[in-house]
MARVEX-297020 format. One record per residue (C-alpha): residue in three letters; y, z, x. Coordinates in pm, whole numbers, plus 50000, padded with zeros to 5 digits. Example, Ala and Ser with C-alpha at 12.3 -4.5 7.8 and 13.67 -1.06 7.14 Angstrom:
# MARVEX-297020
ALA495505078051230;SER498945071451367;
This chain:
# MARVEX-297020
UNK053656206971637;UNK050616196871856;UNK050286165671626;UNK053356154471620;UNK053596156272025;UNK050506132572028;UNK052246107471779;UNK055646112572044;UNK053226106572374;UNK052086075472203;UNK054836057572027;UNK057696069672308;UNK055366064272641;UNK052136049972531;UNK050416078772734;UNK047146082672550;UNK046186106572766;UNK048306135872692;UNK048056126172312;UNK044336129972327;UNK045576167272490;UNK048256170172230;UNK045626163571942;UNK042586186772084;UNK045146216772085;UNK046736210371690;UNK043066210871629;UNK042436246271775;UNK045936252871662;UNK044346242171265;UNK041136258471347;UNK042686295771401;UNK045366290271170;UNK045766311570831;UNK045526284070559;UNK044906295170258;UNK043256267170113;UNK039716262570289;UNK039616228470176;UNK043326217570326;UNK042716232970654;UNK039226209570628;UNK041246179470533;UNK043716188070825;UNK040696189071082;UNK039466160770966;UNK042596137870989;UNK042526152271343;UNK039376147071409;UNK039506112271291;UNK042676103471534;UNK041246122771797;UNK038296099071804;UNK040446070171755;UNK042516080072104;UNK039286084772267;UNK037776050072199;UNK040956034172309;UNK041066051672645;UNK037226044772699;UNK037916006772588;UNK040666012972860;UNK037846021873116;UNK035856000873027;UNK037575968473097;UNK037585969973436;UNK033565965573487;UNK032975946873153;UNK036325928572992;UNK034225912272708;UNK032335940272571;UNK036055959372587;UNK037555928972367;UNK034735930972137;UNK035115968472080;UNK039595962272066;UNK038455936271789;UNK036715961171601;UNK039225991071647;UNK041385964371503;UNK039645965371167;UNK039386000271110;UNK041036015870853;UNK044446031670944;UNK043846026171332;UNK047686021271339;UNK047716067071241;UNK046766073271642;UNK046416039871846;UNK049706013771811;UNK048115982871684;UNK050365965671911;UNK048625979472210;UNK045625968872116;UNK046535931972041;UNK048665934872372;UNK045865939172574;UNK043765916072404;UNK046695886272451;UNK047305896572810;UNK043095898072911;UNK042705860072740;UNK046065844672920;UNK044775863573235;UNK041185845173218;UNK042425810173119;UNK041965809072753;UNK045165806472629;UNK044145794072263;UNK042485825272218;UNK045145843072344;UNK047795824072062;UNK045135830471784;UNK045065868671884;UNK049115866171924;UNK049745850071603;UNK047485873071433;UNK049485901371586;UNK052925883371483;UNK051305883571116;UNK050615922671146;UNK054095933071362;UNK057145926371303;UNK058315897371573;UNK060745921671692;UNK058245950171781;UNK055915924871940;UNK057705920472247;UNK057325960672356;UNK053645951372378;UNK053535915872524;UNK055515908372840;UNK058145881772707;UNK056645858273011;UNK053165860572918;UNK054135847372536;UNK055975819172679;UNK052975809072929;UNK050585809872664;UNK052675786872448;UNK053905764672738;UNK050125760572844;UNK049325752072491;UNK052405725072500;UNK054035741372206;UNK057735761472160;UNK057615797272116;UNK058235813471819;UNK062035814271763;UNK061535846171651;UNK061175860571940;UNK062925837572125;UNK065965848671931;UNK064975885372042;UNK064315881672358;UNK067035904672503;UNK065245928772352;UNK062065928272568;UNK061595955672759;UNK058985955073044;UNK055955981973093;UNK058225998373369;UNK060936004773083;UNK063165979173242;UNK065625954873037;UNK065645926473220;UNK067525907673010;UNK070275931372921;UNK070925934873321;UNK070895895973351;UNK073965897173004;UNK075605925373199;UNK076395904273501;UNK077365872773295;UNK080105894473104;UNK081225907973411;UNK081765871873538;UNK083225861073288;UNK085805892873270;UNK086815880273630;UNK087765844573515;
């Protein structure tokens, strides 16, 4: 139950937070359970265990940002190539961050190699729940190049970090203007 609340907390409101909570309880949960096999109750722990641990490095790369932003892309780089990071930390906020820290600081080329990379990885839809829609476009603009028509395509889709469609409001008006003609 615990576990699955963790994998909810992350993929439905990318709180980290209370998944790390979720995750340290369906380990005590495991831990005083009655499983009868001594070796699937280990397995269990350790697949906890091993998310646990991948939460925690993603909130302290979180932390860490603020006072040193370089070391913290260095350490989202390497999260990136660990096996199955994608089982307790979305990929897609990892590369999010990463995209949104290089546009931020001027260097908008790495910012498309790290976006690309991520458009290789995630489906072009998914992308846009992890990179503002605006930020995307900047970096490409910046770089003189069109983006992706992928995305551009998808657009409507994009919702913002405050859960906002911005889009879908702006279609909503245009049909109701149109309804009055």
């Amino acid at each position: 139950y615990y576990e699955d609340c963790a994998h909810v907390e992350v993929d439905e409101f990318q709180n980290y937070d209370k998944a790390l909570g979720a995750l340290r309880e369906a380990q005590k949960c495991i831990e005083e359970s009655n499983i009868a096999s001594m070796s699937e109750k280990e397995r269990r722990i350790d697949a906890i265990l091993t998310k646990t641990e991948l939460v925690s490095r993603f909130l302290k790369v979180r932390e860490l940002y603020s006072s040193t932003p370089v070391e913290a892309m260095a350490e989202l780089r390497s999260m990136l190539d660990t096996p199955n990071v994608d089982d307790a930390v979305r990929a897609g906020d990892i590369y999010g961050m990463m995209v949104e820290h290089y546009h931020a600081t001027g260097d908008d080329k790495q910012a498309y190699r790290v976006f690309e990379e991520a458009m290789r990885t995630i489906s072009g839809n998914k992308l846009l729940v992890y990179i503002n829609a605006n930020t995307i476009s900047s970096v490409y603009s910046n770089l003189g190049l069109s983006p992706p028509t992928s995305l551009s395509k998808r657009s409507n889709d994009f919702i913002d970090a405050n859960g906002d469609n911005e889009h879908a409001f702006i279609e909503e008006e245009v049909e109701e203007i149109d309804d009055n003609f």
